[in-house]
PyMOL Python script that loads the backbone (N, CA, C, O; Angstrom):
from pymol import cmd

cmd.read_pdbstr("""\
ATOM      1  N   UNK A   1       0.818  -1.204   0.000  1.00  0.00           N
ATOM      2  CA  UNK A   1       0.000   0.000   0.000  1.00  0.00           C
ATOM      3  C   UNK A   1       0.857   1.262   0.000  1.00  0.00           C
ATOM      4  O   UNK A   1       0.316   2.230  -0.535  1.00  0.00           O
ATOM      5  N   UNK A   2       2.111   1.457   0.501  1.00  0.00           N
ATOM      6  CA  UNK A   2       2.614   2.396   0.558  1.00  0.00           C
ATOM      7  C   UNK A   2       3.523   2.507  -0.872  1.00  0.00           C
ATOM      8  O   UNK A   2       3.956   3.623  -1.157  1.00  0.00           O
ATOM      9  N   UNK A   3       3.702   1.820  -1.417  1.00  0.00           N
ATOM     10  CA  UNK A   3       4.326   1.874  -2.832  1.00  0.00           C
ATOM     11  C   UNK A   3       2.894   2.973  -3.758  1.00  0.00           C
ATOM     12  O   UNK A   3       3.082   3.607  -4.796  1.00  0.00           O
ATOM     13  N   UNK A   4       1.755   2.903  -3.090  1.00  0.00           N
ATOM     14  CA  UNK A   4       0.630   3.519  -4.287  1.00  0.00           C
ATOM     15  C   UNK A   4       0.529   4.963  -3.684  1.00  0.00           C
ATOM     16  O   UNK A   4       0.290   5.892  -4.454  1.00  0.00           O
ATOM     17  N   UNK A   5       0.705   5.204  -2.297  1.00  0.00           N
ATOM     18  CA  UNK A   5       0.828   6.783  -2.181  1.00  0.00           C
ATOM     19  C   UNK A   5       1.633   7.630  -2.746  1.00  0.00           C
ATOM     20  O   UNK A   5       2.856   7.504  -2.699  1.00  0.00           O
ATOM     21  N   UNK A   6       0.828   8.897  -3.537  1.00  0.00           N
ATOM     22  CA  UNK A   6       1.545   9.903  -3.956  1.00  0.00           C
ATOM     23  C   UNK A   6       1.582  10.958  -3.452  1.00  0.00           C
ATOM     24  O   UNK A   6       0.928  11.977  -3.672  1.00  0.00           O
ATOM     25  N   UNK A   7       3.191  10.503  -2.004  1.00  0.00           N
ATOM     26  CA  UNK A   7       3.087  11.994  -1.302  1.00  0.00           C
ATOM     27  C   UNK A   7       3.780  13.083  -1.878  1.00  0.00           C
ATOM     28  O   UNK A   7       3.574  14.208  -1.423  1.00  0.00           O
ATOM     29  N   UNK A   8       4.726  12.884  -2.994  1.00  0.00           N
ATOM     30  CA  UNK A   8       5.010  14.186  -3.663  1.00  0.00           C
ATOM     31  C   UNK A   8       4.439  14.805  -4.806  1.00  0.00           C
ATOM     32  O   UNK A   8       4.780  15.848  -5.364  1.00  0.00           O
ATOM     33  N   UNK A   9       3.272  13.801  -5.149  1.00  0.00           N
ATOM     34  CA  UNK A   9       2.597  14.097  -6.364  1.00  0.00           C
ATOM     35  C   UNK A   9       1.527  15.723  -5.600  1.00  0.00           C
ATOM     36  O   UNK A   9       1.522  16.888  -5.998  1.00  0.00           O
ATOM     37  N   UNK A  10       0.691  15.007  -4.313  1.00  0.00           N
ATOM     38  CA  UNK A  10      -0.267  15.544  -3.464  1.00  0.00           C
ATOM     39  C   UNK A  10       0.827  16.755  -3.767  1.00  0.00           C
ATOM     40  O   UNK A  10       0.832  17.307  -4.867  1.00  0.00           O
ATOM     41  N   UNK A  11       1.687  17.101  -2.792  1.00  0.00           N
ATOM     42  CA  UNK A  11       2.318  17.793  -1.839  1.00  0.00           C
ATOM     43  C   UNK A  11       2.297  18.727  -3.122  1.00  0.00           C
ATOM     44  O   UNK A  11       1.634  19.765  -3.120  1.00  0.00           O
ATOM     45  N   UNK A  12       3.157  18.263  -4.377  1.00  0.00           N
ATOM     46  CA  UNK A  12       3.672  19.524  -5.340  1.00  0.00           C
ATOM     47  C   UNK A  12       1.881  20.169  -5.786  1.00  0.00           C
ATOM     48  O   UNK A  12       1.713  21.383  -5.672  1.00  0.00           O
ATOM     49  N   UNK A  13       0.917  19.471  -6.167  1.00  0.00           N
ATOM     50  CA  UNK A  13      -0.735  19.799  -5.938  1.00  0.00           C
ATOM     51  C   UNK A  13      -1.016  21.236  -5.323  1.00  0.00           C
ATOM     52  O   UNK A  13      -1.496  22.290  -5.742  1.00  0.00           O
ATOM     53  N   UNK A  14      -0.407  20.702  -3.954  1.00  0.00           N
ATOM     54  CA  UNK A  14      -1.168  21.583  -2.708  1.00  0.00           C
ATOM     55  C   UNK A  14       0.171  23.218  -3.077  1.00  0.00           C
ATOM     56  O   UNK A  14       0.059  24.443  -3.053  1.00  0.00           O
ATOM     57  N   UNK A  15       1.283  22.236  -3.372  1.00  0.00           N
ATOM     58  CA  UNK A  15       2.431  23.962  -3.904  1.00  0.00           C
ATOM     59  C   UNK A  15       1.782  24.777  -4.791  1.00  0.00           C
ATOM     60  O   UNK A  15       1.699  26.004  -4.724  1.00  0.00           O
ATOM     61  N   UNK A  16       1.308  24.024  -5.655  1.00  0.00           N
ATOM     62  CA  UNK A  16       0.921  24.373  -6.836  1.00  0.00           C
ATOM     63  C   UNK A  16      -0.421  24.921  -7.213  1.00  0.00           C
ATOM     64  O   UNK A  16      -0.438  25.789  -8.085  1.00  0.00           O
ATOM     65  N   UNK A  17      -1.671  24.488  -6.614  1.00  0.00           N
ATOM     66  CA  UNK A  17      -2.736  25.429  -6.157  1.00  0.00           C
ATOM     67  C   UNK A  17      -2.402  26.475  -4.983  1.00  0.00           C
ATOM     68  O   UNK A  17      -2.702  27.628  -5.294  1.00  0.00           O
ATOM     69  N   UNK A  18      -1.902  26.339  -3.828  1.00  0.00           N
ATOM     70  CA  UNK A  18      -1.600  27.512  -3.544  1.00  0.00           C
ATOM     71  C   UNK A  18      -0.665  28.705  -3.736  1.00  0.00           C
ATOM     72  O   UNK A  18      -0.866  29.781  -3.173  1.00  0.00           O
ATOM     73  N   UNK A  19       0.399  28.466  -4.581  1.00  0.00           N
ATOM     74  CA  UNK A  19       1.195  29.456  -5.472  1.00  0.00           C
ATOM     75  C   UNK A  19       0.409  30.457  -6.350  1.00  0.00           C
ATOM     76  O   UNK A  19       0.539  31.680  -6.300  1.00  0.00           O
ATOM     77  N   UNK A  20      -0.678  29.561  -7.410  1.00  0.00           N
ATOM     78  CA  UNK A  20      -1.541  30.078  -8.044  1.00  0.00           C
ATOM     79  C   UNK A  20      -2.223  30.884  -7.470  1.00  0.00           C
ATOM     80  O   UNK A  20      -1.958  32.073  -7.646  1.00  0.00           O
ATOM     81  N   UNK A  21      -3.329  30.509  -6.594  1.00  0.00           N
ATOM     82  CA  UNK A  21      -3.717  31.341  -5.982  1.00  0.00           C
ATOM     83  C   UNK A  21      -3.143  32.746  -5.438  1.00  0.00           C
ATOM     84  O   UNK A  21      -3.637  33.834  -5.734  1.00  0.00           O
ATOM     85  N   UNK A  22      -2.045  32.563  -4.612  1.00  0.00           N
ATOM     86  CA  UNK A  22      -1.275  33.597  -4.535  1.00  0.00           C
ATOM     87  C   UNK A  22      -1.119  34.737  -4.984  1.00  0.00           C
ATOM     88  O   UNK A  22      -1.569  35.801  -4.559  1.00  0.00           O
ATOM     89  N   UNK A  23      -0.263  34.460  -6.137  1.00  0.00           N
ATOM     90  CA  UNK A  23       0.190  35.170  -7.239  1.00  0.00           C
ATOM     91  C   UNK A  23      -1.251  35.863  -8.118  1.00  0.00           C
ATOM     92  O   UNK A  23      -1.135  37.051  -8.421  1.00  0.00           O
ATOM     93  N   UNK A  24      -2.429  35.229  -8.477  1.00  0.00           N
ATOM     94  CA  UNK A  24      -3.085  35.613  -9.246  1.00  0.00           C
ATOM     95  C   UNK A  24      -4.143  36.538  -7.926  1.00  0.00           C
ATOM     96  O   UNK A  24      -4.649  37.635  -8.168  1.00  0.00           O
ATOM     97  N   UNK A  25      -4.247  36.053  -7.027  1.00  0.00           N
ATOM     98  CA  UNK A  25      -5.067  36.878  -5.874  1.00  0.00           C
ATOM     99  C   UNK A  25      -4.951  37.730  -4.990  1.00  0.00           C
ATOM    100  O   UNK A  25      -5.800  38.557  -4.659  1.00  0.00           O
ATOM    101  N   UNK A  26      -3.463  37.519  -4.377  1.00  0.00           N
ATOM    102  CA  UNK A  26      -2.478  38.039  -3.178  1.00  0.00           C
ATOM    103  C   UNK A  26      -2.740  37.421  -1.924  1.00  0.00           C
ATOM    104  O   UNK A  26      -2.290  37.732  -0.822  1.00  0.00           O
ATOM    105  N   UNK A  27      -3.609  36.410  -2.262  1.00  0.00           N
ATOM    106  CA  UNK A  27      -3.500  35.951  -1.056  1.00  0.00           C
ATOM    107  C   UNK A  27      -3.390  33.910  -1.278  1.00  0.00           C
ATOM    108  O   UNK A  27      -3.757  33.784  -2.446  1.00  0.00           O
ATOM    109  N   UNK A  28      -3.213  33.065  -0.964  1.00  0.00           N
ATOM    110  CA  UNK A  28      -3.725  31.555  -1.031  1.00  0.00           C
ATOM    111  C   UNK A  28      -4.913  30.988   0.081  1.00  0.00           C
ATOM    112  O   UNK A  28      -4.937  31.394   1.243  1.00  0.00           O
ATOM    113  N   UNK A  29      -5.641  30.242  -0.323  1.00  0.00           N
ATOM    114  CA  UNK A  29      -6.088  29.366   0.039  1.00  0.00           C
ATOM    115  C   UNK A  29      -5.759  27.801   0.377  1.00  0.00           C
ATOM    116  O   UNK A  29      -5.648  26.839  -0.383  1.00  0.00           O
ATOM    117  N   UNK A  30      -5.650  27.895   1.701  1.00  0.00           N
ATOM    118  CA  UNK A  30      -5.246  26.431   2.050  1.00  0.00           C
ATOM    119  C   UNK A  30      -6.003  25.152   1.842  1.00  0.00           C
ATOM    120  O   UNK A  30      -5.663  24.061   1.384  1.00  0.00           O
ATOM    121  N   UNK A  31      -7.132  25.620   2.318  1.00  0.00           N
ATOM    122  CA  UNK A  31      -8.409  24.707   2.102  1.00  0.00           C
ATOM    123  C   UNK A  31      -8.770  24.408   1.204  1.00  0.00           C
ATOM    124  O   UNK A  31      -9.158  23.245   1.100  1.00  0.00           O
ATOM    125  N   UNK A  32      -8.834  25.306   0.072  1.00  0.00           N
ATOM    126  CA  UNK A  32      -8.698  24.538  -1.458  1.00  0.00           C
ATOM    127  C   UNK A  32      -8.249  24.047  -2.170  1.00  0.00           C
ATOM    128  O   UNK A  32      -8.733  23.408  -3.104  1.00  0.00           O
ATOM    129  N   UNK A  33      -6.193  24.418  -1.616  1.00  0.00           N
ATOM    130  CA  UNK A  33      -5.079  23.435  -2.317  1.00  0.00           C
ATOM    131  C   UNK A  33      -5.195  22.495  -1.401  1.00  0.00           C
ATOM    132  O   UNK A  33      -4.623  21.584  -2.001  1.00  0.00           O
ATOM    133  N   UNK A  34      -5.664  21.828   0.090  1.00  0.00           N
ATOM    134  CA  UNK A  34      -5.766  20.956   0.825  1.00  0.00           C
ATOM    135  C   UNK A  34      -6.360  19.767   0.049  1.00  0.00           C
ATOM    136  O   UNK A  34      -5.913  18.644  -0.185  1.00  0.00           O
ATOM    137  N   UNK A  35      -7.768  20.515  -0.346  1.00  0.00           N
ATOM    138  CA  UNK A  35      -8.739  19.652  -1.155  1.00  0.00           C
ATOM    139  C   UNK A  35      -8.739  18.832  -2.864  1.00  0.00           C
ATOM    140  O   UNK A  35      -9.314  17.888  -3.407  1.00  0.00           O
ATOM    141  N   UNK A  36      -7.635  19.958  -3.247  1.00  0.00           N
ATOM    142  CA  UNK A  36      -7.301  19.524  -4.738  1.00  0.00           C
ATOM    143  C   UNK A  36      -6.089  18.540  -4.236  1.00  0.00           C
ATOM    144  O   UNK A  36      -5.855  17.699  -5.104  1.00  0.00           O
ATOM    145  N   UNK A  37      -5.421  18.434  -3.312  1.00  0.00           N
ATOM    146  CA  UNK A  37      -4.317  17.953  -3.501  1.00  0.00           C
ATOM    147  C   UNK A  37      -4.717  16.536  -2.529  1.00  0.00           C
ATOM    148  O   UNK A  37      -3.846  15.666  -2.533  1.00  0.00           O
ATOM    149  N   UNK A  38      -5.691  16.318  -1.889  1.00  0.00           N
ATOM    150  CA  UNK A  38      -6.683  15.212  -1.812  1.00  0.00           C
ATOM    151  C   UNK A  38      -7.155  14.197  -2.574  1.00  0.00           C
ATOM    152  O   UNK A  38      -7.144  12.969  -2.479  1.00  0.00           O
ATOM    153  N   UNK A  39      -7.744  15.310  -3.670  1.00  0.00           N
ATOM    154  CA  UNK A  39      -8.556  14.847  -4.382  1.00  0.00           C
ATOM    155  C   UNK A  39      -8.118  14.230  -5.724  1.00  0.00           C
ATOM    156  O   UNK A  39      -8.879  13.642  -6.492  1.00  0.00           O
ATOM    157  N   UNK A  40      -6.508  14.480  -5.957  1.00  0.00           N
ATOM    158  CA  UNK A  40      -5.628  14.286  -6.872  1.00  0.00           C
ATOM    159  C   UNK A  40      -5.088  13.174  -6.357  1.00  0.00           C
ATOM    160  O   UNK A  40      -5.103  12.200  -7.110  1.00  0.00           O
ATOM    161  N   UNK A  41      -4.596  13.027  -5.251  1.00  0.00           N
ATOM    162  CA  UNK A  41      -3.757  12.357  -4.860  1.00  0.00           C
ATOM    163  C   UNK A  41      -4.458  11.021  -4.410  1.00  0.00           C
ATOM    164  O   UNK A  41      -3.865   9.976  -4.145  1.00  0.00           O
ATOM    165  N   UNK A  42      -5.657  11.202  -4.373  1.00  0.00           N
ATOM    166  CA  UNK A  42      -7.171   9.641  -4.174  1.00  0.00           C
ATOM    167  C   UNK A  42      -7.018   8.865  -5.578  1.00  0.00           C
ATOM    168  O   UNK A  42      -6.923   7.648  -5.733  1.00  0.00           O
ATOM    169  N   UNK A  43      -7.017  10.103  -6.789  1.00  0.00           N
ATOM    170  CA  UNK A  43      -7.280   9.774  -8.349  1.00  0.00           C
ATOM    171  C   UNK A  43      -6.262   8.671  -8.329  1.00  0.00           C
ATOM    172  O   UNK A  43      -6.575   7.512  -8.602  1.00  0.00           O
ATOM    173  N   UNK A  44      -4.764   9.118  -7.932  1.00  0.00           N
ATOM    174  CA  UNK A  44      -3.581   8.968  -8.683  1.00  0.00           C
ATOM    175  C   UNK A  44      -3.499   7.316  -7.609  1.00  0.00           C
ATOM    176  O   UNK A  44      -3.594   6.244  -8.205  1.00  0.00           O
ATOM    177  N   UNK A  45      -3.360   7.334  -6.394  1.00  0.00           N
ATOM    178  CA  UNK A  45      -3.586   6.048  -5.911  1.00  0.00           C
ATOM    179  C   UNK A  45      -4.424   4.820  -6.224  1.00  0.00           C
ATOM    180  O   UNK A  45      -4.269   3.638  -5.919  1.00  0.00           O
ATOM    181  N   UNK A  46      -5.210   5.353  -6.814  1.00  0.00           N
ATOM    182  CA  UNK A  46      -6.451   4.403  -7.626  1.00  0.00           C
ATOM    183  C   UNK A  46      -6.743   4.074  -8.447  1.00  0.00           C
ATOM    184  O   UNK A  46      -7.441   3.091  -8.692  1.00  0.00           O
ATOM    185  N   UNK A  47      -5.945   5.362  -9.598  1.00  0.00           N
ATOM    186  CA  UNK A  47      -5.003   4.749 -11.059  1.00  0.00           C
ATOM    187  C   UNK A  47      -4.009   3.622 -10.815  1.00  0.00           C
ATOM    188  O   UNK A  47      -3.956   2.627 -11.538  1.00  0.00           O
ATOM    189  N   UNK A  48      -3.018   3.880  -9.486  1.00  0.00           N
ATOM    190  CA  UNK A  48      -2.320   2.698  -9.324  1.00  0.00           C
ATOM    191  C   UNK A  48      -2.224   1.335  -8.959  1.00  0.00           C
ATOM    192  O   UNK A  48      -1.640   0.285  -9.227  1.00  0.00           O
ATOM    193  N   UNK A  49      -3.058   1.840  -8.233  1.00  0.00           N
ATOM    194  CA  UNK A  49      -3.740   0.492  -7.801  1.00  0.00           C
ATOM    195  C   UNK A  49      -4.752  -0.564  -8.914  1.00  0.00           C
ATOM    196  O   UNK A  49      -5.123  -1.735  -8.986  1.00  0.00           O
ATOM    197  N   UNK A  50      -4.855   0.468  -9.518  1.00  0.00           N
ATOM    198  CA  UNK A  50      -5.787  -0.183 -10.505  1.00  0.00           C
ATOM    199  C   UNK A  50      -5.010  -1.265 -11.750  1.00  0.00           C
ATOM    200  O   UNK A  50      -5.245  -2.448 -11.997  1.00  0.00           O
ATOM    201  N   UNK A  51      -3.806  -0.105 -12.506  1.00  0.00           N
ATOM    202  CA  UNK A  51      -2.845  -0.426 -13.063  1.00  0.00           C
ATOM    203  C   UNK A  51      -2.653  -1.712 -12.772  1.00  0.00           C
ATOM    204  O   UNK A  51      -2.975  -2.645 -13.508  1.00  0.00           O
ATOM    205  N   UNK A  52      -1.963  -1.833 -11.365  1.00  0.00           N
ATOM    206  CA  UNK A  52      -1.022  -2.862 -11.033  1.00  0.00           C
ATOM    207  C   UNK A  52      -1.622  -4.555 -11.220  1.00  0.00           C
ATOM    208  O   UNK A  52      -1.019  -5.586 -11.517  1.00  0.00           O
ATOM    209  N   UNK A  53      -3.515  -4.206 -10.802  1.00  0.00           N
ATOM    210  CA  UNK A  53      -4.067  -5.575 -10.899  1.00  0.00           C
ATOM    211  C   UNK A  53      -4.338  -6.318 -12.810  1.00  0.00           C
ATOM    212  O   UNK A  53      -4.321  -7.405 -13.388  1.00  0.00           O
ATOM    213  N   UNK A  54      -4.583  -4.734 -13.136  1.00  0.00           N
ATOM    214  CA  UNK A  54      -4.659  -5.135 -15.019  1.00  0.00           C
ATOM    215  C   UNK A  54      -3.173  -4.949 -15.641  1.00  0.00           C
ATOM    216  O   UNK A  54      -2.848  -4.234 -16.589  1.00  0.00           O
ATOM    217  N   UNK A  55      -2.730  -5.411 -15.204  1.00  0.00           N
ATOM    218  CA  UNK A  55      -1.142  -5.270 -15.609  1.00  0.00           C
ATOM    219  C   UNK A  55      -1.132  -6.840 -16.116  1.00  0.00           C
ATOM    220  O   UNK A  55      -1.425  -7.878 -15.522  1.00  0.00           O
ATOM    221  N   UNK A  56      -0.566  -6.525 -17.779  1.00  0.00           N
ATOM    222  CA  UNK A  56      -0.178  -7.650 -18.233  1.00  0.00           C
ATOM    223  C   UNK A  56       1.316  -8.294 -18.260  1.00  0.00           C
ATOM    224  O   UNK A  56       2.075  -7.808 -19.099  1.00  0.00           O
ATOM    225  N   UNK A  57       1.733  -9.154 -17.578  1.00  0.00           N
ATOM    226  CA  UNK A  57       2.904  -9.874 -17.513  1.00  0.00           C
ATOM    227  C   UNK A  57       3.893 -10.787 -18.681  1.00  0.00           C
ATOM    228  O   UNK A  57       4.926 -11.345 -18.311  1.00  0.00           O
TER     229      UNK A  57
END
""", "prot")
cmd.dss("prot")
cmd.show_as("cartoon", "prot")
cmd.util.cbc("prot")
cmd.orient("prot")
């Protein structure tokens, strides 16, 4: 299970919506790069997981 977490995938997410924010607002939102970088990082574990069982040998 820990081979399918993407903690730097999330993490650069949560940099990366809140930079945006930032820069385009002056201010960031945590709670919304919290949530995208959640909600990305659920996708991307579940692509992998998924992968790994339809994986042809």
């Amino acid at each position: 299970m820990a081979d399918h977490l993407p903690i730097s995938e999330s993490l650069g997410v949560f940099v990366g919506v809140s930079g945006f924010d930032w820069l385009a607002e002056g201010q960031a939102e945590p709670l919304k790069a919290v949530l995208a970088a959640i909600a990305t990082g659920a996708v991307i574990m579940v692509r992998r997981h998924w992968l790994q069982k339809h994986r042809k040998d």
